[in-house]
C-alpha positions in Angstrom: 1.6 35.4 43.7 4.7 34.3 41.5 4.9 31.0 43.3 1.2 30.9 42.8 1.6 31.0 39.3 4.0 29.1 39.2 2.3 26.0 41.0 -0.6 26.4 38.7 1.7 26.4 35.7 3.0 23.0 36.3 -0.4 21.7 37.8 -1.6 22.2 34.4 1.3 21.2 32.4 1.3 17.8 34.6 -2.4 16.9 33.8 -2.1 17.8 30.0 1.3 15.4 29.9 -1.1 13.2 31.9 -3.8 13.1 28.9 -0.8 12.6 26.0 0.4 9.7 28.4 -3.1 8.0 28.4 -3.3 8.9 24.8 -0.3 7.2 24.0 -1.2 3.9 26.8 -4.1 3.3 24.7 -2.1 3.1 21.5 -1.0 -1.0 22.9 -4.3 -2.7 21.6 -6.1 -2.0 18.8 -9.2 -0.9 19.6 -7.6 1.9 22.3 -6.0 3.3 19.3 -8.9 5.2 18.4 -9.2 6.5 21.2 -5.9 6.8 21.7 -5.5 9.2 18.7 -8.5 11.1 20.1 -7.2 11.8 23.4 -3.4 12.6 22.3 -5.1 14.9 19.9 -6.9 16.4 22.9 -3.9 17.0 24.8 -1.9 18.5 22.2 -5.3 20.9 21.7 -4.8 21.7 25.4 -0.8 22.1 25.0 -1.7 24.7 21.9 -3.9 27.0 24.1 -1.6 26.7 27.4 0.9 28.4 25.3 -1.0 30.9 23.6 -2.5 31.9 26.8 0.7 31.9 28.9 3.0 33.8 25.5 0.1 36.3 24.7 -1.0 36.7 21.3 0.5 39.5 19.3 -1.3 39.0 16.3 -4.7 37.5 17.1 -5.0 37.7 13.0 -2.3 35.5 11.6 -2.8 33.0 14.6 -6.3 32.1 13.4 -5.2 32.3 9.7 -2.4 29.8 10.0 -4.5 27.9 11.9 -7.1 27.8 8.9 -4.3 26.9 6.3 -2.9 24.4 7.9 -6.1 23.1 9.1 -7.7 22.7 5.6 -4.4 21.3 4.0 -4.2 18.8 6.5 -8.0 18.0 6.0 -7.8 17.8 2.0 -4.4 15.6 2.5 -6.2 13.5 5.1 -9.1 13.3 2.6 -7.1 12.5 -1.0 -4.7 9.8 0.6 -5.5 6.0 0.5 -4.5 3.4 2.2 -1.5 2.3 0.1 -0.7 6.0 0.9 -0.8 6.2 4.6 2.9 4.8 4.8 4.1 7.4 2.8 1.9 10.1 4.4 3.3 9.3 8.1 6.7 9.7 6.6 6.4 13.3 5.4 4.5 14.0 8.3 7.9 13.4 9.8 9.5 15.5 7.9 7.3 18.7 9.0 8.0 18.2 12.3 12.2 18.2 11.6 11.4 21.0 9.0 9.5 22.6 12.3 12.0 21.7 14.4 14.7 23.3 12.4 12.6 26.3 11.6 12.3 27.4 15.8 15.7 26.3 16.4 17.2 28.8 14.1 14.9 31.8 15.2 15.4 31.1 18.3 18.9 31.0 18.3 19.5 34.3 16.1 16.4 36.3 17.9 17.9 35.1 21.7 21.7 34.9 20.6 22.5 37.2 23.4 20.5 36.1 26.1 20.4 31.9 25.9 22.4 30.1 28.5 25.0 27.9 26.7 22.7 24.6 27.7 19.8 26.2 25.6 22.2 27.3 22.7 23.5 23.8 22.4 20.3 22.5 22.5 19.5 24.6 19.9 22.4 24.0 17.4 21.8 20.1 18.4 17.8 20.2 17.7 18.9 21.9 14.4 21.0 19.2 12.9 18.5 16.6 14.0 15.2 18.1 12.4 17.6 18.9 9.2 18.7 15.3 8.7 15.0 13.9 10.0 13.3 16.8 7.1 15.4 14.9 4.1 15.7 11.4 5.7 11.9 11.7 5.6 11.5 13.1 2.3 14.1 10.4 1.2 12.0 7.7 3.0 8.5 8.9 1.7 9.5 8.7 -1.6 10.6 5.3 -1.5 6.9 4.2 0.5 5.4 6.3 -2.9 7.5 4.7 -5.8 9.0 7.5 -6.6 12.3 6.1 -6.0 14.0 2.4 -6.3 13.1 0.8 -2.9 15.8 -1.7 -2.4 19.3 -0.2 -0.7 21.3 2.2 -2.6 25.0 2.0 -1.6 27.1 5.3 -3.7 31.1 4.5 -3.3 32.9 5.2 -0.7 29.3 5.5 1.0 30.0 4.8 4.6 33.3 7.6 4.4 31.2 9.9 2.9 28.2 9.3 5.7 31.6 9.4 8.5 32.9 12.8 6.8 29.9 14.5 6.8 28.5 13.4 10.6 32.2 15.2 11.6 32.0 18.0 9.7 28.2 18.6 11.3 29.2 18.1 14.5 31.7 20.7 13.8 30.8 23.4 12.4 27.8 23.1 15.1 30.1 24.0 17.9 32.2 26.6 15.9 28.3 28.4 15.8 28.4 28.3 19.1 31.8 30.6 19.4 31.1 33.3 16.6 29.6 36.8 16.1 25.9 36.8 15.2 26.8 37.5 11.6 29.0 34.9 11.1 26.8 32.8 13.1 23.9 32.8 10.6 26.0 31.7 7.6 27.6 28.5 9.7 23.8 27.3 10.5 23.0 27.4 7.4 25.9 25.7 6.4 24.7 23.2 9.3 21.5 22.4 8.0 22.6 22.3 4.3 24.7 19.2 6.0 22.4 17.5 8.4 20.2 17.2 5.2 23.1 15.9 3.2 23.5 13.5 6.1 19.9 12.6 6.2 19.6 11.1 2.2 23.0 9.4 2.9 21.5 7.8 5.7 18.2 6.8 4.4 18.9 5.6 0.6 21.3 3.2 2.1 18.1 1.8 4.1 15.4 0.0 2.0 12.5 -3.0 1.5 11.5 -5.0 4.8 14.0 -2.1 7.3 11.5 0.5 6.1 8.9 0.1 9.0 12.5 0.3 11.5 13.3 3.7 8.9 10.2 5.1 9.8 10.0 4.9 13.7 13.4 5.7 13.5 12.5 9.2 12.0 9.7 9.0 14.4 12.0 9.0 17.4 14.0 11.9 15.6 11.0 13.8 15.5 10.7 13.5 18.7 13.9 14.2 20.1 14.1 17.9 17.6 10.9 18.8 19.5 12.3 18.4 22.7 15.6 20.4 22.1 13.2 23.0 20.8 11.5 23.1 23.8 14.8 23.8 26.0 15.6 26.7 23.1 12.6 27.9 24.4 11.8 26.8 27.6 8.6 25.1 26.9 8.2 22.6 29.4 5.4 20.8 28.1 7.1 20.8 24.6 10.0 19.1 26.6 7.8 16.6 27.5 6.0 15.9 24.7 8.9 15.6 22.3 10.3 13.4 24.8 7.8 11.4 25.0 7.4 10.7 21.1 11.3 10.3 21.5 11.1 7.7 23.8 8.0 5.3 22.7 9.9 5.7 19.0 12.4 4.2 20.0 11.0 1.6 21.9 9.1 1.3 18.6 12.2 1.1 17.1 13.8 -1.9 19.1 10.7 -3.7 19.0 10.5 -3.8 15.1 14.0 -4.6 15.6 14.0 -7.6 17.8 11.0 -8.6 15.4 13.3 -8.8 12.4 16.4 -10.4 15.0 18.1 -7.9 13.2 20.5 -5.6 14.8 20.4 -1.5 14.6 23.6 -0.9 13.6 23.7 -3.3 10.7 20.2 -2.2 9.3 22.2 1.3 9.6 25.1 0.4 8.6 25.2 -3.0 6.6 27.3 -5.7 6.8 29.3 -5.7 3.2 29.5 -9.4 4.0 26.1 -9.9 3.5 25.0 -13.0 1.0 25.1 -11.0 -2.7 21.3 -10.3 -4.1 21.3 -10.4 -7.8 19.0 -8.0 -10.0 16.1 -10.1 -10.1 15.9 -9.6 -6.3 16.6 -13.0 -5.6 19.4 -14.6 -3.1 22.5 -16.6 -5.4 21.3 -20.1 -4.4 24.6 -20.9 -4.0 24.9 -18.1 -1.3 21.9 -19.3 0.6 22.4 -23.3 0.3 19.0 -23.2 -1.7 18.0 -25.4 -4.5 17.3 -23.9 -8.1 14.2 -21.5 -9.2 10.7 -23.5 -8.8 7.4 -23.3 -11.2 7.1 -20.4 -13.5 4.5 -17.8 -13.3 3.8 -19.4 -16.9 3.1 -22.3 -16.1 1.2 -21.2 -12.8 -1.1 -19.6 -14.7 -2.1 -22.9 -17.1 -2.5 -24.5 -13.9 -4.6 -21.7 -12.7 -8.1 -23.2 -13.4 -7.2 -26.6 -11.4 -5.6 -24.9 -8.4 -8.2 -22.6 -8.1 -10.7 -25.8 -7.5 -8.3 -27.4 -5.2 -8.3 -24.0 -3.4 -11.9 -24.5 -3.1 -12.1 -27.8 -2.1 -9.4 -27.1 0.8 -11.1 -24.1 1.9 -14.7 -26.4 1.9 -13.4 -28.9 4.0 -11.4 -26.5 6.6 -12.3 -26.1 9.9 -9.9 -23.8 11.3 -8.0 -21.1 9.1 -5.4 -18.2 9.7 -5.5 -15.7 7.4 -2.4 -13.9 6.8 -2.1 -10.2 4.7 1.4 -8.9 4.0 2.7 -5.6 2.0 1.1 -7.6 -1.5 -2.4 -7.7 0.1 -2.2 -3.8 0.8 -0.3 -3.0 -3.1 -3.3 -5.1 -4.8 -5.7 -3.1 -2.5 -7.2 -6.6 -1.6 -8.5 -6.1 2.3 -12.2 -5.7 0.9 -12.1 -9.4 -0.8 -10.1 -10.8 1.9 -12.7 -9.7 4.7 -15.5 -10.5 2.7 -14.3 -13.9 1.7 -13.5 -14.4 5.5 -16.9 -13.3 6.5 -18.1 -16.1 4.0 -16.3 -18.5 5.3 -17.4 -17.8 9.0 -20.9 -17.9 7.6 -20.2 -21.6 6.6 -19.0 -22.3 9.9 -15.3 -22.1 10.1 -13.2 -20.2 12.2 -11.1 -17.8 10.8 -8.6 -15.5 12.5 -6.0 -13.1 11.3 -2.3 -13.9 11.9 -0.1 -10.2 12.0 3.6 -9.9 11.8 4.9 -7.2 13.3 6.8 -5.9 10.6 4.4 -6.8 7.7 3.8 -3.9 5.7 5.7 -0.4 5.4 5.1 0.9 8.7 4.4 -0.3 12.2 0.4 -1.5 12.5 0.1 -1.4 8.8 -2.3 -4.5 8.6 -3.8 -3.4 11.6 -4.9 -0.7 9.7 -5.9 -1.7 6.6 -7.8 -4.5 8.2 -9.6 -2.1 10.9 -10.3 0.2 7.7 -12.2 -3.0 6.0 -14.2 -3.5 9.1 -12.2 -6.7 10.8 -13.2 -6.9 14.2 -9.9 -6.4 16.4 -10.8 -9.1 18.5 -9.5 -11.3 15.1 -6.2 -10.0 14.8 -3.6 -12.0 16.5 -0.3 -11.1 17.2 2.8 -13.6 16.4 3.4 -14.5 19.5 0.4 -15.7 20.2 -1.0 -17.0 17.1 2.7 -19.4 16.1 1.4 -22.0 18.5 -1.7 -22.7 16.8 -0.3 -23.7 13.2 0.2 -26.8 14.0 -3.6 -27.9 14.7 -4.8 -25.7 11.7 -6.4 -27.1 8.7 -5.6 -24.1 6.5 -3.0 -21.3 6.5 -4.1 -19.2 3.7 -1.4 -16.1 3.2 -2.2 -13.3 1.0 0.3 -10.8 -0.2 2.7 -12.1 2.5 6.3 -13.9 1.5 9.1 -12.8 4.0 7.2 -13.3 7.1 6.4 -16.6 6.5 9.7 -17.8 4.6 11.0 -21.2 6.4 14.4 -20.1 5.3 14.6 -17.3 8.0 14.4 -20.9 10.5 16.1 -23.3 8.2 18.7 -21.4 5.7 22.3 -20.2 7.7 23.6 -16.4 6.3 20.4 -15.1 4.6 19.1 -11.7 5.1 16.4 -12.7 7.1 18.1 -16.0 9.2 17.2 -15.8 12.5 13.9 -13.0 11.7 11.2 -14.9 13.8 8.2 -15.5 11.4 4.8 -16.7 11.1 5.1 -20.7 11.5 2.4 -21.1 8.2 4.3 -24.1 7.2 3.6 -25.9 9.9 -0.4 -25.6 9.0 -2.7 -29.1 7.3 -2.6 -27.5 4.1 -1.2 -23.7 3.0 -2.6 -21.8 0.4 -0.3 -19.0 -1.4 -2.4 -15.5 -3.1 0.7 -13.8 -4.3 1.9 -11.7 -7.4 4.4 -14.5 -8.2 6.5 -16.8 -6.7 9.5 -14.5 -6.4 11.5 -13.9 -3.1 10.3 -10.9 -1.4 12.1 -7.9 -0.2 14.9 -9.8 1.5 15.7 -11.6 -1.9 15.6 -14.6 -0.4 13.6 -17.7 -2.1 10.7 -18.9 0.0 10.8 -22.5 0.1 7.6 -22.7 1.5 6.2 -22.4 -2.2 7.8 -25.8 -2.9 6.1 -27.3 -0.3 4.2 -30.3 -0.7 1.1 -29.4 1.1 1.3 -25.7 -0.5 -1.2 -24.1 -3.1 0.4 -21.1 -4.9 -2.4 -19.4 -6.8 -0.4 -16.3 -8.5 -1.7 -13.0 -9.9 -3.3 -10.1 -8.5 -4.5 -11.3 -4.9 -8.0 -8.9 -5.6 -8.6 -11.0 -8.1 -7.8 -14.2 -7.2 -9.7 -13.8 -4.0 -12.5 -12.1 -6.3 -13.0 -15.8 -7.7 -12.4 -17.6 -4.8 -15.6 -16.0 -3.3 -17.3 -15.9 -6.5 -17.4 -19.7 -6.7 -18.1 -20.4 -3.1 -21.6 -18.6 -3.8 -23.3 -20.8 -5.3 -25.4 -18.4 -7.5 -22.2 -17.0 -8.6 -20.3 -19.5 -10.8 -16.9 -18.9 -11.9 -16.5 -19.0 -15.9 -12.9 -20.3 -16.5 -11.4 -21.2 -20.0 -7.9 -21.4 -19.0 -7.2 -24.3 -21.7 -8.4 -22.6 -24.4 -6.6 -19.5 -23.3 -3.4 -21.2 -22.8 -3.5 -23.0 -26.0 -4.0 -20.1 -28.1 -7.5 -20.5 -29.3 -8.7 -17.4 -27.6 -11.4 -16.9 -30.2 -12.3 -20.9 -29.4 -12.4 -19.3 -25.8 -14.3 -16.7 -26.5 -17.4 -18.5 -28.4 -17.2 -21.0 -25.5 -18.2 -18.0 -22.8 -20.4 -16.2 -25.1 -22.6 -20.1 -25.8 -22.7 -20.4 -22.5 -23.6 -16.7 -20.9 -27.3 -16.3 -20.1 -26.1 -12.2 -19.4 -24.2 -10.2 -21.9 -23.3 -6.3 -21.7 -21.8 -5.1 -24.6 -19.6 -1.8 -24.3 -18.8 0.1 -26.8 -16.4 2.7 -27.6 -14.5 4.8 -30.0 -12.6 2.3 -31.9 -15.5 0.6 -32.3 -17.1 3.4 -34.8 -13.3 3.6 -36.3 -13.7 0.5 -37.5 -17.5 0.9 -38.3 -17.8 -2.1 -36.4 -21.4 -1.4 -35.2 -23.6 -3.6 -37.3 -21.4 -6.3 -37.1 -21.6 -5.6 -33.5 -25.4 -5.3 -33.3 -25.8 -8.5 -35.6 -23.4 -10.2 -32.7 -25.8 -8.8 -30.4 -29.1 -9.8 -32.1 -27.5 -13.8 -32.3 -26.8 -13.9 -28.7 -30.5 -12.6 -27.7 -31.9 -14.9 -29.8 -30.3 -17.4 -28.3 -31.1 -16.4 -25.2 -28.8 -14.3 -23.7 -29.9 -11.1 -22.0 -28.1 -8.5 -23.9 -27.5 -4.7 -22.8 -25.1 -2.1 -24.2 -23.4 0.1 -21.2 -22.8 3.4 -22.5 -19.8 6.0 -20.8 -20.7 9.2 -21.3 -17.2 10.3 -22.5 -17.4 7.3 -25.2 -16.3 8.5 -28.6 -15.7 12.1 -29.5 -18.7 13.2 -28.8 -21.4 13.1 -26.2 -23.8 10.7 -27.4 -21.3 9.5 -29.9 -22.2 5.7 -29.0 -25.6 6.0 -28.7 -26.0 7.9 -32.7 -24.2 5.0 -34.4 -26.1 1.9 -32.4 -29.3 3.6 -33.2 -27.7 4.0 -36.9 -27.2 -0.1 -36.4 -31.1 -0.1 -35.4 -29.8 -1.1 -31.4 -32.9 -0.6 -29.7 -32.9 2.2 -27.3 -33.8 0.6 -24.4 -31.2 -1.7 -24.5 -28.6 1.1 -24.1 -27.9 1.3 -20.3 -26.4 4.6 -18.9 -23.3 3.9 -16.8 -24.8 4.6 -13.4 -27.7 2.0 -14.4 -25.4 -0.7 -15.4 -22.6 -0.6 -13.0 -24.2 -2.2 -10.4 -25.0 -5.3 -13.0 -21.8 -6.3 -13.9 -20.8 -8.4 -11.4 -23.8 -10.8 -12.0 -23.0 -10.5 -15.6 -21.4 -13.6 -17.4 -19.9 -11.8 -20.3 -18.6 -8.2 -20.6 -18.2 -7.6 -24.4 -16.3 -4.7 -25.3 -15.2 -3.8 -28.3 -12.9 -1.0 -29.6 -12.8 0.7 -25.8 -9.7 1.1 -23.2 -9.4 4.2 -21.0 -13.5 4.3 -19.8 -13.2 0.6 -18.3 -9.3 0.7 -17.2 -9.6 -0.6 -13.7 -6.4 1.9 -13.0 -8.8 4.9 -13.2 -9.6 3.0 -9.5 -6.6 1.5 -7.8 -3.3 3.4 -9.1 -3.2 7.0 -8.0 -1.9 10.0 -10.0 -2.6 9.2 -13.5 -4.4 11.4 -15.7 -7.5 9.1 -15.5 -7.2 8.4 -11.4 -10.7 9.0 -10.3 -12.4 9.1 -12.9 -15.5 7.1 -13.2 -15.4 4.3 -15.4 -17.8 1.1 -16.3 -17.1 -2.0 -14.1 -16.5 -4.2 -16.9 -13.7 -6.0 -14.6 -16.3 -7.4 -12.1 -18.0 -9.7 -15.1 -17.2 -13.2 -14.8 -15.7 -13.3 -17.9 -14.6 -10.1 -19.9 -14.0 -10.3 -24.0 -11.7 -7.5 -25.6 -12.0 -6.9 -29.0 -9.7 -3.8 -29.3 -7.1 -3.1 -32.5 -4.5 -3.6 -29.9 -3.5 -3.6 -26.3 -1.9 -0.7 -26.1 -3.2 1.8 -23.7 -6.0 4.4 -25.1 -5.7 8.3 -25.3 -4.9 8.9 -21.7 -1.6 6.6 -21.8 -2.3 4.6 -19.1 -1.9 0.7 -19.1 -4.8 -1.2 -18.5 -4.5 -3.8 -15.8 -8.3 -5.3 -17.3 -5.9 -7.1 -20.1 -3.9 -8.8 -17.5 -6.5 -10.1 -15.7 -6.9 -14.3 -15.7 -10.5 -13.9 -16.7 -10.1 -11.6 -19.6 -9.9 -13.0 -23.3 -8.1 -10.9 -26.0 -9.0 -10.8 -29.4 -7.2 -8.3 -30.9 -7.1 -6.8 -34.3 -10.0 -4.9 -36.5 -12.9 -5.1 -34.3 -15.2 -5.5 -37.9 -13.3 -8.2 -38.7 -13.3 -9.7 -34.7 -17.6 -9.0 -35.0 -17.3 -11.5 -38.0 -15.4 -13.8 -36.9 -17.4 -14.2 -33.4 -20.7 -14.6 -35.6 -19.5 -17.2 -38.3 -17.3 -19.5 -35.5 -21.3 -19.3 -33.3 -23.0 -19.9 -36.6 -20.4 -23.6 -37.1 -21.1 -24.1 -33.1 -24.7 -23.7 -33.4 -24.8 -25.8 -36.8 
């Protein structure tokens, strides 16, 4: 009967290992890894009630209680995280499996202390130390991915004897634990753990930028590896297996980002103090890395801006073939909607576009994958390195978006950088090369891209969403792009402003509070009655938290004699905005800060707000740009298609009606 048991036992445990093996096969392309999530998660559903069944349930009650709590935590976690998040998230995820790890281990080894063989105690002691220093080195690592601390490396003095002294003393006091009385033996694993975790931020904080995605299938591994201790504390065979398993493909994982990179394990580790110096600014001493001096300024990138964006255009009419390729900017921006649906325009005019994916691109392994799958690219576009370098060369366009290490010639042509030797995405050696990033500074690696610089190269800086926002905007015909970049840049902003507001055939005004400080209104409804008359379709978009009361805006325009049907509720005229020509607002900040959408966790994150940022052209005419009540900066000032007139917004009213009234004379 025992032997009986026994063979079931393991026929069992085989064909659940069997499903977390297929699970984790499927993981290699793409599309599996749906289904590959689906069926691990099935397996580890399977593992759950083997156990329960084979341990008996003592307390039916808190089972099914815990399981509710942790369900719903991880549901509402699953459900508040973005995308920008998801690096982050894996990494504390991470952490509660060392935190788990460590949590068994010690029970286990003060509940059992008489009874463990000496294999299962050290097991015990060693699983311990390695979910300890995998619970901070996670927490460490998460808050980098979140911005809650300084990304790049941080080396303390004497780092590497301090990292030496405390792996010794570890190692230690885990096999004095071993030798002790129970009592004693409780005090020297906490003392353990308090190290491993000490261990773990000196580890991590010395690891930073482009390493992260190696960081976090390091931690990965770890997890792994604390499990399967666990299980010999226990003598769960399947947990053996499992955590073995995650243990295993991590660190293949591990080498593969690795060998990606050329980089070695040790020196990501523990780096070379020999390395080229990276100054402040993030950028590699050019005498360090043989490179010439700093190229164009974002300054004068941005009075370029409305004659590179129509060379853009014209090399994106006349390509054939393009490779598209996102990096870590693409994600920060949140840009994967406007990429894929400028793509999908493009393929609508015939072309054939692909995506190009580094393996390392991004904060964690697959993070492009993902936020491309998420946006609705079909897999059978994304191309992997290897595969897509040899088709550069008979490319007409290589547009990169977000993307600056991976594609950085000096990792092939510069000796002693950072990033010499990393294998990279061969986008110089495309027809033409256009540029979407924040600036033109080196990435992570602080090393200058040169491929800026290059003849054939179009660097259109600023936020990638919006760049590629007006990139598709002016390939649809019905859609044309407003741009006054030379009135902007010479200062005549108000010479800027009268030249949109001649010009727009729709206008939606938005009001807000210091509009009716400034008792702005009639001017504002004059403005308004001059741009109907000549000819303008002209709407007011009312928020309903506008002002300091509800209704606040909608009292003093009717007090200006605004007629009421003119005055759209927010719901109404969201959807107009982006076939509006001119959004007009005056006196309002926190109700159409774009940051209510794309930054998380500040006071006004989710809230709803008017699209005034998806006009073609947006007018401010606030006191000043400081941020409104909430304290939040709003990105909408920044923006290449926003005009600023600041000052009294009375005075601004006037000044827009008399310099119309000379135009129009």
């Amino acid at each position: 009967m025992t032997e009986t048991r026994y063979v079931l036992d393991l026929v069992l445990d085989l064909v659940v290992i069997a499903f977390l093996a297929i699970g984790i096969w499927q993981f290699r392309t793409p599309r599996g890894a749906k289904f590959g999530n689906l069926t691990a998660a099935f397996a580890l559903l399977c593992a759950f009630v083997l156990v329960l069944w084979r341990s008996g349930v003592v307390d039916p009650a808190t089972v099914v209680i815990s399981l509710l709590i942790g369900s719903a935590g991880g549901y509402a976690v699953a459900r508040a995280v973005s995308m920008i998040q998801i690096p982050a998230m894996v990494a504390v995820q991470n952490g509660a499996g060392g935190m788990a790890a460590v949590l068994v281990s010690l029970v286990e080894l003060m509940r059992r202390a008489d009874s463990l063989e000496f294999v299962n105690e050290f097991s015990g002691v060693l699983g311990l130390a390695i979910g300890a220093l995998t619970f901070s080195g996670s927490m460490v690592a998460a808050a980098k991915l979140a911005g809650k601390m300084r990304q790049p490396p941080q080396v303390l003095p004497a780092h590497g004897v301090l990292v030496l002294a405390t792996l010794v003393a570890m190692a230690a006091i885990g096999l004095w634990s071993l030798n002790v009385p129970i009592v004693v033996r409780l005090y020297l694993l906490i003392f353990q753990i308090v190290l491993a975790a000490v261990f773990g931020v000196l580890f991590s904080i010395r690891i930073g930028g482009a390493d992260m995605p190696v960081l976090i299938s390091f931690l990965n591994a770890n997890t792994g590896l604390a499990a399967a201790l666990c299980g010999m504390v226990i003598g769960n065979q399947l947990l053996i297996a499992f955590g073995a398993t995650v243990a295993a493909s991590g660190s293949i994982l591990t080498h593969l980002m690795c060998r990606a990179m050329n980089r070695n394990l040790l020196r990501i580790f523990v780096p070379d103090s020999r390395q080229p110096k990276i100054v402040a600014q993030g950028r590699t001493e050019p005498a360090a890395a043989g490179l010439p001096n700093p190229p164009v300024s974002p300054a004068d990138s941005q009075r370029a801006d409305g004659s590179k964006l129509e060379q853009a255009l014209a090399v994106l009419s006349d390509a054939k073939k393009i490779i598209i390729v996102p990096g870590y900017g693409m994600a920060l921006a949140q840009a994967q909607g406007e990429l894929v649906a400028l793509a999908n325009k493009l393929a609508e005019m015939g072309k054939r576009v692909r995506y190009a994916i580094h393996p390392v691109a991004g904060r964690m392994p697959g993070h492009m994958n993902v936020l491309l799958a998420e946006a609705g690219v079909d897999y059978d576009l994304l191309v992997e390195m290897e595969e897509i370098n040899p088709e550069f060369q008979a490319t007409d366009l290589a547009l990169v978006v977000g993307a600056c290490d991976v594609v950085n010639p000096a990792a092939i042509d510069v000796p002693g950088t950072p990033i010499t030797g990393m294998p990279i995405l061969l986008t110089h050696e495309a027809r033409h090369v256009t540029c979407c990033n924040y600036d033109d500074q080196p990435g992570y690696s602080g090393v200058k891209n040169p491929l800026y610089e290059k003849p054939h190269t179009l660097l259109l800086t600023g936020d990638a969403k919006e760049t590629l926002h007006r990139i598709l905007e002016a390939l649809t015909d019905e859609k044309p792009v407003i741009v006054h970049p030379a009135a902007v840049a010479a200062g005549d902003v108000l010479a800027a402003a009268c030249d949109a507001l001649l010009y727009a055939k729709t206008v939606v005004i938005v009001p807000g509070y210091g509009m009716a400080l400034a008792q702005a209104q009639f001017k504002v409804a004059a403005l308004a009655a001059m741009l109907a008359k000549r000819g303008a379709a002209v709407k007011f978009a009312i928020h309903p938290v506008a002002g300091r009361m509800p209704g606040h805006m909608n009292v003093i325009l009717a007090e200006a004699e605004v007629d009421y049907e003119n005055l759209l509720e927010m719901d109404t005229v969201n959807p107009m905005f982006e076939e509006t020509d001119v959004a007009l607002i005056f006196g309002a900040c926190d109700v159409v800060n774009p940051a209510a959408i794309d930054v998380p966790g500040t006071p006004i994150s989710g809230m709803p707000i008017l699209m005034a940022h998806a006009a073609k052209t947006v007018i401010v005419c606030n006191l000043d740009s400081k941020p409104g009540y909430s304290g939040v900066d709003n990105p909408l000032y920044e923006s290449p298609k926003t005009i600023l007139l600041l000052g009294d917004a009375q005075k601004t009213a006037s000044k827009l009606i008399s310099a119309l009234e000379a135009l129009h004379a």
